[in-house]
TORKEDO-136652 format. One line per 5 residues: number of its first residue (from 1); their letters; for each residue x, y, z of C-alpha. Coordinates in steps of 0.05 Angstrom, whole numbers, plus 32768, in hexadecimal, padded with zeros to 4 digits. Layout:
NUM> A> X:Y:Z; ...
//
This chain:
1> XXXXX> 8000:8000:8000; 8036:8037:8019; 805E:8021:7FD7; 801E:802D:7FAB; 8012:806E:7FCF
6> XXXXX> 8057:8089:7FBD; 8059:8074:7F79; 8015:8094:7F70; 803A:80D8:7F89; 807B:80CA:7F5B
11> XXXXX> 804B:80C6:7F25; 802F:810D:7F20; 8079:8129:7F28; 808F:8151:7EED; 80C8:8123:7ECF
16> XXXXX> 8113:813F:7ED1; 814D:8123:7EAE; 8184:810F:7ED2; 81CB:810C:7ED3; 81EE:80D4:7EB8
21> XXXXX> 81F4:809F:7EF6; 823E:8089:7EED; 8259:80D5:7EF1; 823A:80FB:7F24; 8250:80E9:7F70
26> XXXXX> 8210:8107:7F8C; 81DE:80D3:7F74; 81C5:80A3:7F9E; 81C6:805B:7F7F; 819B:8029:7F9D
31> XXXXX> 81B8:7FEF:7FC3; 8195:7FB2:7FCE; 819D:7F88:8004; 81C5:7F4A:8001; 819D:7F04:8020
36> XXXXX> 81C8:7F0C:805B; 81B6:7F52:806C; 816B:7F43:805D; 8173:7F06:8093; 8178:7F39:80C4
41> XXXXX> 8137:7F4B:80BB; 8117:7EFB:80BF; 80FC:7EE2:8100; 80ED:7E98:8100; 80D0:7E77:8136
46> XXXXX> 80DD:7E30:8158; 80B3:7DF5:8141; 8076:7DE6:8178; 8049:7DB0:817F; 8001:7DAB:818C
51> XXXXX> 7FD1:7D6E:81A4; 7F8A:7D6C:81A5; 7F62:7D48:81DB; 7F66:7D05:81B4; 7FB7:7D16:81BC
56> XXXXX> 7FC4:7D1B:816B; 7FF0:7D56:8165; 800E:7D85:8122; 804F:7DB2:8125; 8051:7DFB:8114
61> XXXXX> 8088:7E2E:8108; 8083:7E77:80EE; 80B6:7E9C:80CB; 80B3:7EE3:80BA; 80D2:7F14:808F
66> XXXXX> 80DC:7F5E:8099; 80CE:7F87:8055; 80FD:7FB1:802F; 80FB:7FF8:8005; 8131:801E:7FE6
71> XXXXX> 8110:8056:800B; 8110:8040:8053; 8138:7FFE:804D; 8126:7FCF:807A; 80E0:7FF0:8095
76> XXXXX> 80B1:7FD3:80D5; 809B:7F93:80CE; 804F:7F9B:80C6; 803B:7F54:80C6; 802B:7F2D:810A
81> XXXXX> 801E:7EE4:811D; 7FF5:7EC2:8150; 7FF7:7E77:8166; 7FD5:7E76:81B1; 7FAA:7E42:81CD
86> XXXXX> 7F6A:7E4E:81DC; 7F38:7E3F:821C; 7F6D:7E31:8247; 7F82:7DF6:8234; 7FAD:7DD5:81F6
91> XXXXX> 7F74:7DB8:81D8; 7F5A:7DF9:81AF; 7F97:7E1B:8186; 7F8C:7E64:8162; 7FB4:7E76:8127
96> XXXXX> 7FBF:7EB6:8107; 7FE3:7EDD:80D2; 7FDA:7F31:80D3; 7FF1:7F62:8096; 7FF2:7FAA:80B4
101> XXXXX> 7FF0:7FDE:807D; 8001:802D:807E; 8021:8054:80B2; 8001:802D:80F4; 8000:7FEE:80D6
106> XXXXX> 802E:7FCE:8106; 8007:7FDE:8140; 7FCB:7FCF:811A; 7FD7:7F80:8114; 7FF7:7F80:8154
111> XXXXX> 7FC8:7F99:817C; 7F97:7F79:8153; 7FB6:7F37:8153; 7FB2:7F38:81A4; 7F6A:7F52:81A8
116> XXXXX> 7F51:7F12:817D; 7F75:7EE2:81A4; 7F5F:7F03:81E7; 7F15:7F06:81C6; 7F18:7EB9:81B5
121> XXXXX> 7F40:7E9D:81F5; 7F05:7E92:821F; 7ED0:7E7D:81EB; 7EBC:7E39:81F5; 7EC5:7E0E:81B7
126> XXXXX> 7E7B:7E0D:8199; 7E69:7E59:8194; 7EBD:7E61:8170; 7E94:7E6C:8127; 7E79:7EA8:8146
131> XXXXX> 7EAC:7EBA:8173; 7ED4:7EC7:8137; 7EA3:7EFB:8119; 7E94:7F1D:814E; 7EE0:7F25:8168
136> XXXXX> 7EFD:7F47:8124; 7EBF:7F75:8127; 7ECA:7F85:8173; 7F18:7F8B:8162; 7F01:7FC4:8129
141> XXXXX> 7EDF:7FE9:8159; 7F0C:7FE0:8192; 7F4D:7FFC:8162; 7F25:8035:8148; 7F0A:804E:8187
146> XXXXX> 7F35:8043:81C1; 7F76:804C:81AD; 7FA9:8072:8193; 7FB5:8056:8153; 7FA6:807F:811F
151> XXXXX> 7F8B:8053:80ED; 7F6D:8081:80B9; 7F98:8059:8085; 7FBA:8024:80AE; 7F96:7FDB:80C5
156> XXXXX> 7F99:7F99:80BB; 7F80:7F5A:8092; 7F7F:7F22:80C0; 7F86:7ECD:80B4; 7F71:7EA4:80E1
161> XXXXX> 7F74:7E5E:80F9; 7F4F:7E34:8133; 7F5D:7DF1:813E; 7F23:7DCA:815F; 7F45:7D85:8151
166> XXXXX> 7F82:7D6C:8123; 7F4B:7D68:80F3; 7F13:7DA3:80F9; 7F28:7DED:80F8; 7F06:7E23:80F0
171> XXXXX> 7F28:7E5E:80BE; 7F12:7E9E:80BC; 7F2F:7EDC:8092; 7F2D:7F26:8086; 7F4B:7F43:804B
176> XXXXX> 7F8F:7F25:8020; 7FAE:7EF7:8040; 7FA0:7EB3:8032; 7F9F:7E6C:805F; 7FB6:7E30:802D
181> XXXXX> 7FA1:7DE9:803A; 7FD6:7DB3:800E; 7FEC:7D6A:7FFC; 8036:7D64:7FEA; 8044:7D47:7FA5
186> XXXXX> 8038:7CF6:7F9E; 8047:7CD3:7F66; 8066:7D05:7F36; 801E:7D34:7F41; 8022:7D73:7F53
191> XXXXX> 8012:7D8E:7F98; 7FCE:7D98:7FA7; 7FB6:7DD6:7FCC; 7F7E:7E0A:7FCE; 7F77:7E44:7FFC
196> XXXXX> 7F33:7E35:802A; 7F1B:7E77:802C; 7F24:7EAF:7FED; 7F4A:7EEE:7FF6; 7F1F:7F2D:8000
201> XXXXX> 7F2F:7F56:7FC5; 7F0E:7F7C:7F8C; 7F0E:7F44:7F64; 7ED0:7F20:7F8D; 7E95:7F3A:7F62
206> XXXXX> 7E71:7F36:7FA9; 7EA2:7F65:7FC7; 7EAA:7F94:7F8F; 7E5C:7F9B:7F96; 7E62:7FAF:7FE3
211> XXXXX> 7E94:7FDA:7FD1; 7E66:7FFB:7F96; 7E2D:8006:7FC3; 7E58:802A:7FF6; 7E6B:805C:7FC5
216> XXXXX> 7EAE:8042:7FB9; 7ED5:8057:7F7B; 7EFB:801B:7F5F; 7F38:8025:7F2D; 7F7B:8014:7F2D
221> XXXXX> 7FB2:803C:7F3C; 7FC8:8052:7EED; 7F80:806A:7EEA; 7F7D:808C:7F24; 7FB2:80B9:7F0A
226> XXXXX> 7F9E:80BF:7EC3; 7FC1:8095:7EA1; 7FC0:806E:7E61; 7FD4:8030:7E65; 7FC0:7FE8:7E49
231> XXXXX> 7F94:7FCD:7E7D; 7FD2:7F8B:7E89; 7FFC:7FC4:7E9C; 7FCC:7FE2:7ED2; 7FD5:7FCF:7F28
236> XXXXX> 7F9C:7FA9:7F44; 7F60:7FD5:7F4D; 7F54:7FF8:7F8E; 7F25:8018:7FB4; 7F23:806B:7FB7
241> XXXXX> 7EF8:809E:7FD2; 7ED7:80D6:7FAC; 7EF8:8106:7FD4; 7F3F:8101:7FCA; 7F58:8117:8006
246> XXXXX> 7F3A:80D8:801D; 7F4B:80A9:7FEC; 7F61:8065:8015; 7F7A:8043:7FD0; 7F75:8002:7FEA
251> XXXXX> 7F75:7FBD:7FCE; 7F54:7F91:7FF8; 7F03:7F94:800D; 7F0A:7F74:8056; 7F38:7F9A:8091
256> XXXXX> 7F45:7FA9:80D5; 7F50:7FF6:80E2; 7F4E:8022:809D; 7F13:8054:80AE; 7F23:8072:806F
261> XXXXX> 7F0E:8032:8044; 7EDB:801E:8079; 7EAF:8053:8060; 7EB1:803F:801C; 7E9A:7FF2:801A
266> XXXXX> 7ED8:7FD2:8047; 7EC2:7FB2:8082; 7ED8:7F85:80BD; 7EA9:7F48:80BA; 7EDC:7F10:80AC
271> XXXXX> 7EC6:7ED7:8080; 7EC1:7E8E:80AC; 7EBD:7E4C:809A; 7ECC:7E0A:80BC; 7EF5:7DE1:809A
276> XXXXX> 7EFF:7D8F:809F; 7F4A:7D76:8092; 7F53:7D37:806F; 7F81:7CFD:8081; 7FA8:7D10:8043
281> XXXXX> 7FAD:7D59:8047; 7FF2:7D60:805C; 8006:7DAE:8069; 7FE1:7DEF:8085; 7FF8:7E3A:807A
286> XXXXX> 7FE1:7E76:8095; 8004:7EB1:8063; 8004:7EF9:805C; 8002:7F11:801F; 804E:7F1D:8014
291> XXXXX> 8052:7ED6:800C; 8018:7ECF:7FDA; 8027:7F04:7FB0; 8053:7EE6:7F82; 8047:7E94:7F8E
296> XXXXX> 8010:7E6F:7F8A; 7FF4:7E3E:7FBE; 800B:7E00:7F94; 8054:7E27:7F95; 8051:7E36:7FE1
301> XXXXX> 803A:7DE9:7FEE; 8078:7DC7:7FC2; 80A3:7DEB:7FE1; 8091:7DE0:8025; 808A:7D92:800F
306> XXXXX> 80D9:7D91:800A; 80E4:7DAF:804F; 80EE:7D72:808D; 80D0:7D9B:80B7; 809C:7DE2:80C5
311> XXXXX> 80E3:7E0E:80DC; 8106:7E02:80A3; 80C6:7E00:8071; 80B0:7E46:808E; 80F0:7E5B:8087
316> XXXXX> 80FD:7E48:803D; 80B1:7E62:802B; 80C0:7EA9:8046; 8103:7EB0:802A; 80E6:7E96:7FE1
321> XXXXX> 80B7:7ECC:7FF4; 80DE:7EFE:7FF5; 8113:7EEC:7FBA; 80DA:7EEF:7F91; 80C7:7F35:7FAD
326> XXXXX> 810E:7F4C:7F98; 8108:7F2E:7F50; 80C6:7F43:7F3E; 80C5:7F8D:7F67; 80E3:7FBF:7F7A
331> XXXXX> 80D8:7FB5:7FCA; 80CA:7F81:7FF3; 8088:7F77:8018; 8089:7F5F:8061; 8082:7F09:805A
336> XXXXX> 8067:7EDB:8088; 8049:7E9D:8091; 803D:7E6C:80CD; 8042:7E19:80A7; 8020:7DE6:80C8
341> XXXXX> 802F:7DA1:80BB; 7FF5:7D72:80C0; 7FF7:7D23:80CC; 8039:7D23:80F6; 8059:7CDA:8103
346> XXXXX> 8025:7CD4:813A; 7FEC:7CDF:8105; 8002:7CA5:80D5; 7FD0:7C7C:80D4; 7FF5:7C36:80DA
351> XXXXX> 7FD7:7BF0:80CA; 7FDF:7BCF:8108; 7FFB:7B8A:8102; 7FCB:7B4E:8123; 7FEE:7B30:816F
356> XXXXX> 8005:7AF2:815D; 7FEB:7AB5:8187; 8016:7A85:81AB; 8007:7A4D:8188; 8009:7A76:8142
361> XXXXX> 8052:7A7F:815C; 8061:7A3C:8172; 804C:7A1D:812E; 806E:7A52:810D; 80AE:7A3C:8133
366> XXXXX> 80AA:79F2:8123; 8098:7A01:80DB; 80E4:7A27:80DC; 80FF:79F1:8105; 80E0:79BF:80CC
371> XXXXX> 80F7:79DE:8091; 814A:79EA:80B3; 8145:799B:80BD; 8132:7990:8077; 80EA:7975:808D
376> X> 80B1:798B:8074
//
């Protein structure tokens, strides 16, 4: 969003020719980081375990990546992730991934991130479907109107995670960022995975509606300034206000924070769904949209396939992340992403061999004893 923002500005500057580069001292060339430098900025944490009440467990790590500009180098990380159980006890687990945008958006998923989790902690397991509503709204209101973040134009989308079991979770999500469900590759197939509920973006005919009916002006960012280019060229379309000192020019429909966009179609009410996991389905992620931007989920789940275990396959899924960001921009969005692996050794289902008998084993003895003697 920021980097959007100041393009738009760059855009309606009169152009001026400059120097050549190689000859004149006083002209700042832009260094890019190298992969060490940029590993200052990546936080990975250690591989934990959770069990249901039936005592099947998964393992979870999350890695994330601080973004980058030529501007303001390595910048806040925005993004925030949650993994807390829930009711006291180990048998409820809450995931989430939050994407701050603009100025606040730090404290916007942070504070955000611990107002959910304190929303859900005491919610017994059947009314969680509701709980989850309810708490992003309630979280809206709460970091609008009593604090001191200023969130005009800064908020948060918000992915979510509960685990009821090993096999039932409930996933809930506000905005871009994106929760990926996947089978590693078998048999020289490719990986299957599908993301179980769709990012909130113009795109959705049903939120470019809501959008419409609140007045919102929809238009990408060439248009926005006039220009004429071939509609391949253009940014994603986002929203804007008809007063243009109000103009959020925002991408995605669903957010925490962002009064600004709120008043033109954008609005807190997450989208919920429970979800069953099969037997087969072998990975989770929970990923902001630094991650997604440039990979598809059948990209993010083959690569996490080659990893041993969720440390190293967050870790290699962030930094593919952000070498991607580096080839295909000219900045480098905060990255994150919390991988679950499902169906650990304990979740093998095993055929269980038969207890042999003691007199199975004594006439499988003599039948040995038989055949060493030449007998039959």
């Amino acid at each position: 969003f920021e980097r959007r923002r100041i393009q738009a500005e760059v855009l309606t500057l009169d152009p001026v020719r400059l120097n050549d580069w190689e000859n004149d001292d006083d002209n700042e060339q832009v260094v890019l980081l190298s992969e060490e430098e940029l590993d200052i900025g990546l936080v990975v944490r250690q591989t934990e375990t959770y069990k249901d009440l039936k005592g099947r467990s998964i393992q979870w790590a999350t890695a994330s990546q601080q973004g980058y500009s030529p501007m303001n180098a390595l910048h806040t990380n925005q993004d925030y992730a949650v993994s807390q159980s829930l009711v006291g006890s180990e048998a409820v687990h809450f995931f989430s991934v939050l994407d701050g945008h603009g100025e606040h958006g730090h404290r916007c998923s942070a504070f955000a991130g611990e107002h959910l989790r304190e929303q859900l902690e005491n919610v017994v397991p059947q009314e969680l479907t509701q709980a989850l509503h309810e708490s992003h709204v309630a979280t809206h209101k709460k970091v609008v109107n009593e604090t001191d973040i200023d969130c005009t134009r800064s908020g948060t989308t918000a992915a979510s995670v509960i685990f009821l079991s090993v096999d039932k979770i409930l996933v809930s999500n506000l905005g871009d960022s994106s929760v990926i469900v996947g089978r590693k590759p078998f048999n020289g197939l490719s990986p299957v995975a599908k993301k179980i509920v769709p990012e909130h973006s113009l795109f959705n005919a049903e939120e470019l509606e809501r959008v419409g009916r609140a007045d919102g002006i929809v238009m990408s960012m060439e248009e926005r300034q006039g220009l004429d280019c071939a509609e391949s060229d253009r940014s994603p379309p986002r929203i804007w206000h008809a007063d243009p000192e109000k103009s959020p020019g925002v991408a995605f429909t669903r957010s925490i924070g962002d009064t600004i966009a709120h008043g033109v179609g954008v609005i807190a009410h997450p989208e919920v769904v429970e979800y069953s996991l099969s037997s087969k389905d072998d990975f989770l992620l929970l990923c902001s949209d630094g991650v997604t931007e440039w990979m598809d989920e059948k990209t993010c789940i083959d690569l996490v396939s080659k990893c041993k275990d969720p440390w190293e396959a967050s870790t290699a899924l962030v930094k593919e992340a952000r070498t991607r960001w580096m080839h295909n921009s000219d900045y480098i969005d905060d990255v994150t992403a919390i991988v679950i692996f499902l169906g650990g050794e304990e979740q093998k289902i095993l055929k269980k061999k038969k207890p042999i008998s003691s007199s199975s084993r004594i006439r499988s003895i003599t039948k040995k004893l038989k055949k060493m003697r030449g007998t039959t």
